[in-house]
C-alpha positions as CSV (number, residue, x, y, z in Angstrom):
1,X,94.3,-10.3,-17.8
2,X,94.8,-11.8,-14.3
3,X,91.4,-13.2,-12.4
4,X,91.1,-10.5,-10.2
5,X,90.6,-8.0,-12.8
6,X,87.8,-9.4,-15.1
7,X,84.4,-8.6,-14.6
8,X,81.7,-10.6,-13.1
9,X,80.1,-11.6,-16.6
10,X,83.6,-12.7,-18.4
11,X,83.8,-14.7,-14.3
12,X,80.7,-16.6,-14.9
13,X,81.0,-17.4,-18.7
14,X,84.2,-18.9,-18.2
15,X,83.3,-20.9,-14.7
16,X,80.0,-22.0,-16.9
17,X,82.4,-23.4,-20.3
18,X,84.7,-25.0,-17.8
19,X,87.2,-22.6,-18.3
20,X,87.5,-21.5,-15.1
21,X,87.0,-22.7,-11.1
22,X,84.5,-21.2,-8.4
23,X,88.1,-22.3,-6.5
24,X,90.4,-20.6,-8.5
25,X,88.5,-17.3,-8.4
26,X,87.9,-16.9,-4.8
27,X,92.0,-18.2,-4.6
28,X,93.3,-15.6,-6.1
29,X,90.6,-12.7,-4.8
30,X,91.6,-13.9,-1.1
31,X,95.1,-13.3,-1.8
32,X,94.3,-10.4,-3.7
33,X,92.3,-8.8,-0.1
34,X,95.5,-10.7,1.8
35,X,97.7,-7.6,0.1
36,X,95.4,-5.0,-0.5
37,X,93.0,-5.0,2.9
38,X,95.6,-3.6,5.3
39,X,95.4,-0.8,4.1
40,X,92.2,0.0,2.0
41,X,90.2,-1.7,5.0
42,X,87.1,-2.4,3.1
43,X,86.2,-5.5,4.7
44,X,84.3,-5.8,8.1
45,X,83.7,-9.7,8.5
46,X,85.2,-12.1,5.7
47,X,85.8,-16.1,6.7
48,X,88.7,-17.0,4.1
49,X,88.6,-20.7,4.9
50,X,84.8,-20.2,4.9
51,X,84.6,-19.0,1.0
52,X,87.4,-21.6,0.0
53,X,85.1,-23.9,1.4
54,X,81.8,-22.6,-0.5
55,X,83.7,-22.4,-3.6
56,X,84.8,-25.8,-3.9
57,X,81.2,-27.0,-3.3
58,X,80.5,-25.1,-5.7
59,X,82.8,-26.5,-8.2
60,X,81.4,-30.5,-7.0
61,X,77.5,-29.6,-7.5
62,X,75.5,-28.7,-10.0
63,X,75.2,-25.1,-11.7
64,X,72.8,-23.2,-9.7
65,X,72.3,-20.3,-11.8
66,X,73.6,-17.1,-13.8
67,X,76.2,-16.2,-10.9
68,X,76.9,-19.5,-10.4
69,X,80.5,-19.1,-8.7
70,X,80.8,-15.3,-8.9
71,X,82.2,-13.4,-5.8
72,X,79.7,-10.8,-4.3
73,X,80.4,-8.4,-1.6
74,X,77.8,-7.4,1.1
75,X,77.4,-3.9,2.9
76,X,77.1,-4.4,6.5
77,X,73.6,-3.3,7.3
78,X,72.4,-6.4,5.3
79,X,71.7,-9.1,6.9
80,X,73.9,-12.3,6.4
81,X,72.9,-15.8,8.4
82,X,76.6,-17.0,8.4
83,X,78.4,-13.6,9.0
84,X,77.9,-10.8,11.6
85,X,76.2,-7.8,10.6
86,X,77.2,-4.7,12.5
87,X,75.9,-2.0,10.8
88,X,79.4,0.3,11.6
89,X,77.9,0.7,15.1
90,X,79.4,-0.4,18.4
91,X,75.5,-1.0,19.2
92,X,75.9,-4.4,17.2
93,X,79.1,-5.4,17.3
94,X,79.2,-9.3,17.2
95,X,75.3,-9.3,16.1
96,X,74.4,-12.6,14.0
97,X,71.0,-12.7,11.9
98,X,69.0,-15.9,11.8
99,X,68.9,-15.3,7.9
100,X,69.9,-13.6,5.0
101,X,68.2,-10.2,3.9
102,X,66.1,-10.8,0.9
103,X,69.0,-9.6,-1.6
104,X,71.9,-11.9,-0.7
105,X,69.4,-14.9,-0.5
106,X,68.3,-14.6,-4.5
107,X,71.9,-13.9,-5.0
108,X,73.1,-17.2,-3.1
109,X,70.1,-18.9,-5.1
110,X,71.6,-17.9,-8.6
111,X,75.0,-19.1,-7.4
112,X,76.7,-16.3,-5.8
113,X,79.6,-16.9,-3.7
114,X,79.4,-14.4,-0.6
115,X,82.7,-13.1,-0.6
116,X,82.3,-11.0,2.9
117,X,80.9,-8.2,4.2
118,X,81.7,-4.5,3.7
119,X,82.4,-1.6,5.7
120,X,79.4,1.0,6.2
121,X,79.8,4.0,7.4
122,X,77.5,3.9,11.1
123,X,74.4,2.8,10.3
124,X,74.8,4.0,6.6
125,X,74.6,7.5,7.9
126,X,77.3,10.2,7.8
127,X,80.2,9.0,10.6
128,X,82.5,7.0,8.3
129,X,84.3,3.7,9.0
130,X,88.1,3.1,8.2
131,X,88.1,2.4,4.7
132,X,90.5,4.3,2.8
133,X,90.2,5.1,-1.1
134,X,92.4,2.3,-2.9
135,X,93.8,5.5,-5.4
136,X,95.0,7.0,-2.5
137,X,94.6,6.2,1.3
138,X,95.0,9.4,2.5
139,X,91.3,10.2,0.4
140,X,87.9,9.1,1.2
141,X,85.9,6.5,-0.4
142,X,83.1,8.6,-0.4
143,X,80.2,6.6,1.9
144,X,77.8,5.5,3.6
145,X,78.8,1.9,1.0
146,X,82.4,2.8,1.2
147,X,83.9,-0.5,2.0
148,X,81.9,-2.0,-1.2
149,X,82.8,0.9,-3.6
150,X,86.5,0.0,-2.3
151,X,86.5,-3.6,-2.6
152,X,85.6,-3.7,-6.4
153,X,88.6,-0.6,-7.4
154,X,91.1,-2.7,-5.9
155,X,90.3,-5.8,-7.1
156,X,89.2,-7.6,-4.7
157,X,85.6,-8.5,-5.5
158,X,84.2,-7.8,-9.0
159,X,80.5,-7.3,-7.7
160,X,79.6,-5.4,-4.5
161,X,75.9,-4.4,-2.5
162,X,75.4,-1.2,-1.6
163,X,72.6,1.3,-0.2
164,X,71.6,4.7,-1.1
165,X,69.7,7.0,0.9
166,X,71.5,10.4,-0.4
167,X,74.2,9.6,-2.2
168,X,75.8,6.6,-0.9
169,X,76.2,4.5,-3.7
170,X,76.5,7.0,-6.8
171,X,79.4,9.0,-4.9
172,X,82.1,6.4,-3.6
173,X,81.0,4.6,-7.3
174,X,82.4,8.2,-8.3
175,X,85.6,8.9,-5.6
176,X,86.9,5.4,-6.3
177,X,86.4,4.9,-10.3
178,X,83.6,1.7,-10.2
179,X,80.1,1.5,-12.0
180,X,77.3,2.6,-9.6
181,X,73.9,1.3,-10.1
182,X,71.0,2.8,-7.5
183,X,67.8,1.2,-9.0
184,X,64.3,2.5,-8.9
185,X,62.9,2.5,-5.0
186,X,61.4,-0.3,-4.3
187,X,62.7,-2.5,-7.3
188,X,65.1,-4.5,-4.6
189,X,63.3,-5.8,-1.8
190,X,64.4,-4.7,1.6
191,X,63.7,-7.4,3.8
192,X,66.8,-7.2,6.0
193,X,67.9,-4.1,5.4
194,X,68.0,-1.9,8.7
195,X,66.2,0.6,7.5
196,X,67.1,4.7,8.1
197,X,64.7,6.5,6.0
198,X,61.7,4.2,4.5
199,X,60.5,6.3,1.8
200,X,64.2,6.9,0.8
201,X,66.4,3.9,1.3
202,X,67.2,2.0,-1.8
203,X,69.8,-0.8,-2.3
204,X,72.2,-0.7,-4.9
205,X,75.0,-2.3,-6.9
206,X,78.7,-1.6,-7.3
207,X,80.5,-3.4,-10.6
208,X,83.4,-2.8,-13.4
209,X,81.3,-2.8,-16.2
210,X,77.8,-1.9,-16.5
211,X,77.2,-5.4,-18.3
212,X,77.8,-6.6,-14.7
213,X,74.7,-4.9,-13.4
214,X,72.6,-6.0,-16.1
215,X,73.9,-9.9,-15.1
216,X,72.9,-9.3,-10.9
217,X,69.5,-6.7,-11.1
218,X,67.2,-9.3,-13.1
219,X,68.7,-11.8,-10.4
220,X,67.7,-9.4,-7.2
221,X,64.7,-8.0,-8.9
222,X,63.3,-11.1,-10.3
223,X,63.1,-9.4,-13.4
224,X,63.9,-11.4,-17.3
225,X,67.4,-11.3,-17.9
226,X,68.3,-7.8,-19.7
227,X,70.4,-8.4,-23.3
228,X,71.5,-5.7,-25.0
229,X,69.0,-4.0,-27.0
230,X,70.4,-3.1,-30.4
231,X,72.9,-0.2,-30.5
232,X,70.6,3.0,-30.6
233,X,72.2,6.6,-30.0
234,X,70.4,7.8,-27.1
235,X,69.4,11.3,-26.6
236,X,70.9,12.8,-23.7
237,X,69.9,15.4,-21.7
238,X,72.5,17.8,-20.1
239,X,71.4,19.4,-16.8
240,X,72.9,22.3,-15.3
241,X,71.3,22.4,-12.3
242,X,71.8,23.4,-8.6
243,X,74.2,22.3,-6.9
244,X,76.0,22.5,-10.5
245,X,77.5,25.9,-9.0
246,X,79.1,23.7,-5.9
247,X,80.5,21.3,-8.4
248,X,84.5,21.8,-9.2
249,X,85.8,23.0,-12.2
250,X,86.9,19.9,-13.0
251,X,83.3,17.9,-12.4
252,X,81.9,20.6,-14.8
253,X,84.9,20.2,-17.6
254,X,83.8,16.5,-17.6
255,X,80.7,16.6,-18.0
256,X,80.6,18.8,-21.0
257,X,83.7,16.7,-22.5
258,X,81.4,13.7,-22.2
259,X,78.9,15.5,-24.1
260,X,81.3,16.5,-26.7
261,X,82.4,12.9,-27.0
262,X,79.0,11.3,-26.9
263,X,77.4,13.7,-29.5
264,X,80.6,13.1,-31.9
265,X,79.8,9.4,-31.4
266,X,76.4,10.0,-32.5
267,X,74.4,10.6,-29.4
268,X,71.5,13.7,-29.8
269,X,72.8,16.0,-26.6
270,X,70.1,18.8,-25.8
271,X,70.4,21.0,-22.7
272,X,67.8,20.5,-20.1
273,X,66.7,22.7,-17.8
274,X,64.5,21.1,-14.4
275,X,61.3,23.1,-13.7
276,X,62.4,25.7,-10.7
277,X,60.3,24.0,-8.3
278,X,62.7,21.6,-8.4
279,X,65.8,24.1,-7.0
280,X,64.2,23.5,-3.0
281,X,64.4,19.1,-3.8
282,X,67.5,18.9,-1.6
283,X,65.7,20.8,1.2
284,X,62.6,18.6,1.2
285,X,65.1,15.2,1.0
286,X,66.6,16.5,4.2
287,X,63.4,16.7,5.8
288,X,61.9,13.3,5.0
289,X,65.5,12.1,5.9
290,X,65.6,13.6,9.1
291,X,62.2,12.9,10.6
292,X,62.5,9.5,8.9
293,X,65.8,8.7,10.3
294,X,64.8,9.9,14.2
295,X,61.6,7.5,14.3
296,X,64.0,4.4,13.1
297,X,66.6,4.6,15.5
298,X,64.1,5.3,18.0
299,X,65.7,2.3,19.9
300,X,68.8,3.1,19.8
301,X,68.8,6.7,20.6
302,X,66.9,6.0,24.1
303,X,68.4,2.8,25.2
304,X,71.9,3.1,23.7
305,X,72.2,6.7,23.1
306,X,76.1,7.1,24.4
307,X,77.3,5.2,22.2
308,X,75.5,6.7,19.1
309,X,78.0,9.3,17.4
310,X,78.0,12.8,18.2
311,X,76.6,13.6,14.2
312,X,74.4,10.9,14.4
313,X,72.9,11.8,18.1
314,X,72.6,15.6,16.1
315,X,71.0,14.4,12.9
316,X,68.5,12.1,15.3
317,X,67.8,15.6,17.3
318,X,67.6,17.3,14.0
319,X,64.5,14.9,13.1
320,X,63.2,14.8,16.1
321,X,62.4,19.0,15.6
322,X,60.7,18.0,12.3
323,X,56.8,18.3,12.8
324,X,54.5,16.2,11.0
325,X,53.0,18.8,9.1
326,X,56.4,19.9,7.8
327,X,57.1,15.6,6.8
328,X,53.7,16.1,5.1
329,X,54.3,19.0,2.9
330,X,57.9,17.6,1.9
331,X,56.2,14.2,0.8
332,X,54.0,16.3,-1.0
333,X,56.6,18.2,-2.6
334,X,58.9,14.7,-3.4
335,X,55.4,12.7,-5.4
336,X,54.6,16.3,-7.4
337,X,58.4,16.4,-8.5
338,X,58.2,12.6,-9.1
339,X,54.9,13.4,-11.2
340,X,56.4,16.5,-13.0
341,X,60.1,14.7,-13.5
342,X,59.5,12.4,-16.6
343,X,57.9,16.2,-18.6
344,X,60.9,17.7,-17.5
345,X,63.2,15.1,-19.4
346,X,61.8,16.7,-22.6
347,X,62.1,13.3,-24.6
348,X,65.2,12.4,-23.7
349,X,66.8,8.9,-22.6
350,X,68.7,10.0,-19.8
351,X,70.1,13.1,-18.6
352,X,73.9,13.6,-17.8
353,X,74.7,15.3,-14.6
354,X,78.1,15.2,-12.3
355,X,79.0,12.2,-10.5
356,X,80.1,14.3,-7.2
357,X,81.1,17.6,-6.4
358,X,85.0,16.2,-7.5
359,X,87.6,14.0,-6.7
360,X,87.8,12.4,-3.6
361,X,88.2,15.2,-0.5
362,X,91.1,14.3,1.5
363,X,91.3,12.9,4.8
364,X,88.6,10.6,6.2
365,X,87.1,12.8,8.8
366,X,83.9,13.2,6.0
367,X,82.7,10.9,3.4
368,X,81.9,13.7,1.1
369,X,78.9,16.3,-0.2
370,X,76.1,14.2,-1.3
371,X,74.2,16.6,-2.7
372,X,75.0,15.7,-6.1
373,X,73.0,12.7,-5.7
374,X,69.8,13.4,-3.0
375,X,67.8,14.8,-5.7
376,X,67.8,11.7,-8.1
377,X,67.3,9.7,-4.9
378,X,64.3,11.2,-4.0
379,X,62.5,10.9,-7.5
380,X,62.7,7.8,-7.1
381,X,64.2,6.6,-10.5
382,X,67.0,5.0,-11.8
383,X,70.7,6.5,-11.6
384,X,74.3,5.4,-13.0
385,X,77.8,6.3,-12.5
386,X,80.5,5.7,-14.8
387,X,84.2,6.7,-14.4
388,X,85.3,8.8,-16.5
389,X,88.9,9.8,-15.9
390,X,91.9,11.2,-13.7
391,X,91.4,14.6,-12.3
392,X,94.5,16.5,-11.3
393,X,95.3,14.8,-8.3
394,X,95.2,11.3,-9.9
395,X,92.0,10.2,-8.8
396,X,88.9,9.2,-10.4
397,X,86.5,11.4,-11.9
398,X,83.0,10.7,-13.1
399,X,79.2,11.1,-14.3
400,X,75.8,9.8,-13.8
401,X,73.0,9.1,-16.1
402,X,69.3,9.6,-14.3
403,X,66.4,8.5,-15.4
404,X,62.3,8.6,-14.3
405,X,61.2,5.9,-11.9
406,X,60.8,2.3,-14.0
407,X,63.2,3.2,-16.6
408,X,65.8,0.8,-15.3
409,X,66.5,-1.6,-17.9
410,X,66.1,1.6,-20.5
411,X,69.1,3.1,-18.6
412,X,70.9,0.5,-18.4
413,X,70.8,-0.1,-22.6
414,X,71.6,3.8,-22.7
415,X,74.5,3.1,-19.9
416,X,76.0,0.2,-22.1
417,X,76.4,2.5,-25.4
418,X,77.7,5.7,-23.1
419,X,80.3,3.2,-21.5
420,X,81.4,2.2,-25.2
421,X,81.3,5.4,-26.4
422,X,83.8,6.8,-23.9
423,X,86.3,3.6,-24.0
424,X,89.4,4.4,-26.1
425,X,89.5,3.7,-29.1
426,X,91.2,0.1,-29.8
């Protein structure tokens, strides 16, 4: 197995035994981005001599922590204090923070190595950027954290940063065959992070194995580190729910064979079915994202308003028709799901959903339907994707795990035995 494809924990147990260099790891990811980048485009600012540099000091010092020498990747609307931070809008082309956002500093602290920065879609919102799925350029890679999602399926960084407001983690994590981790809200400080919609915006990690999220969240939630619990078949919830109609064929034949192949591996697999309340979530996460998203681009919709995106100039309009009454009664409607969602589990651990409405659309006009993701988002909770396999067009395919609010490192446990359980056998 070459460098560029082991994970982030095998990278820093080896660079901690002496096994392995900070140098020789960003090496051979640099030249791995010198072949791949042209035309996956996942990178928006990367200094090559800049990492070389870090990486040796690295190597000279003193272990700084759990990551100590381990490539990271950073989506563009997080801030950076040696590398621009754009945000995919013209508006901030060039623009330089005086620090890093709250994330990337406790990841620098533990050791990371900031590889670069990532494409985002314009201010993590719908216009994409010109990242191209590495299974296929002529496909999405599913946004707004396209250039991230990217980045770790062609090899060029094991660990990437990404943010969710919809589905903007969870569904380029499915389009381009990674791990997606979106955490509970709040569980990641956001200091740094231009915000779009406050009560929605959560920031969230991209990996190859889901042992790799459990090495960065303790790190960037200053939670204990998370070992493996012992091996306990999880119960597992399958949910048919709206938009389960607007899925493909072939999202729905994977979920059900992963619940075939879990419950043969010993998993309980129950059907779940959400309270009907919960059909009208997806209407009420528009809402709060709309009328949230036209009050924090206030700025840049009056002073800089031409050169905003035509769908972003709509969706700011959009928001700006949403009364506060109507932003009221949908926050009402989000914290009496949030109450009612842990009931509506029914006991079990997790439940198993579609990763995205299918493989990766082509073209990159769109960065896909995110629907298959907004209502996890707005309860608030935990949510993983895992690859799963091919579809028919050759590109990845895959499924989440959701869980109530605060049940992150309980996910995670359940996310390490479903991983196992659907590796091949040998």
């Amino acid at each position: 197995m070459t460098i560029t494809e082991l994970d982030a924990a095998t990278i820093a147990a080896r660079i901690a035994e002496g096994s392995l260099r900070a140098e020789d790891v960003a090496s051979a990811l640099l030249d791995r981005i010198a072949v791949r980048e042209p035309v996956v485009r996942a990178f928006a600012a990367i200094d090559p001599d800049a990492v070389l540099r870090a990486a040796r000091a690295q190597d000279a010092g003193p272990r700084r922590g759990v990551l100590h020498g381990v490539p990271i990747a950073v989506k563009d609307v997080l801030d950076t204090a040696d590398l621009p931070t754009a945000m995919g809008s013209p508006i901030f082309a060039g623009h330089q923070p005086r620090a890093d956002a709250a994330c990337v500093a406790l990841a620098r602290a533990a050791g990371a190595l900031i590889l670069g920065k990532t494409v985002t879609a314009e201010f993590a919102f719908v216009h994409p950027g010109p990242t191209t799925n590495p299974h296929n350029p002529a496909h999405t890679p599913g946004g707004s954290s396209s250039g991230s999602a990217a980045a770790v399926a062609a090899g060029m960084v094991p660990l990437a940063l990404g943010t969710q407001t919809g589905g903007s983690v969870l569904r380029p994590a499915a389009f381009c065959g990674v791990v997606g981790f979106k955490p509970s809200f709040g569980l990641i400080h956001r200091g740094g992070l231009k915000l779009m919609a406050e009560s929605l915006d959560t920031i969230g990690i991209f990996a190859r194995r889901v042992a790799d999220v459990a090495l960065l969240l303790p790190v960037l939630a200053g939670l204990p580190a998370l070992a493996p619990a012992a091996p306990r078949p999880p119960r597992i919830g399958v949910c048919r729910v709206h938009p389960w109609a607007l899925a493909s064929q072939e999202a729905r034949d994977v979920v059900e064979e992963t619940a075939a192949r879990l419950a043969d591996a010993g998993a309980a697999v129950v059907d779940v079915t959400l309270p009907p309340s919960f059909d009208a979530l997806l209407e009420v996460r528009a809402r709060i994202n709309d009328f949230e998203i036209a009050r924090a681009l206030s700025w840049e919709y009056h002073a800089e308003r031409p050169r905003l995106s035509p769908r972003l100039g709509a969706a700011i309009e959009a928001g700006r028709g949403v009364t506060l009454a109507d932003y009221a009664a949908a926050q009402a409607a989000a914290m009496a799901a949030r109450a009612a969602f842990p009931a509506a589990m029914q006991g079990c651990d997790a439940l198993l959903v579609p990763g995205a409405a299918g493989e990766a659309p082509e073209g990159l006009e769109s960065t896909g339907d995110s629907r298959f993701q907004g209502v996890w988002t707005l309860l608030h909770g935990p949510a993983l994707g895992l690859p799963v396999r091919r579809g028919v067009r050759g590109l990845p395919l895959g499924i989440q795990l959701v869980a109530p609010a605060g049940q992150d490192a309980a996910l995670l446990d359940c996310g390490r035995w479903v991983d196992a359980a659907l590796q091949p056998p040998g």
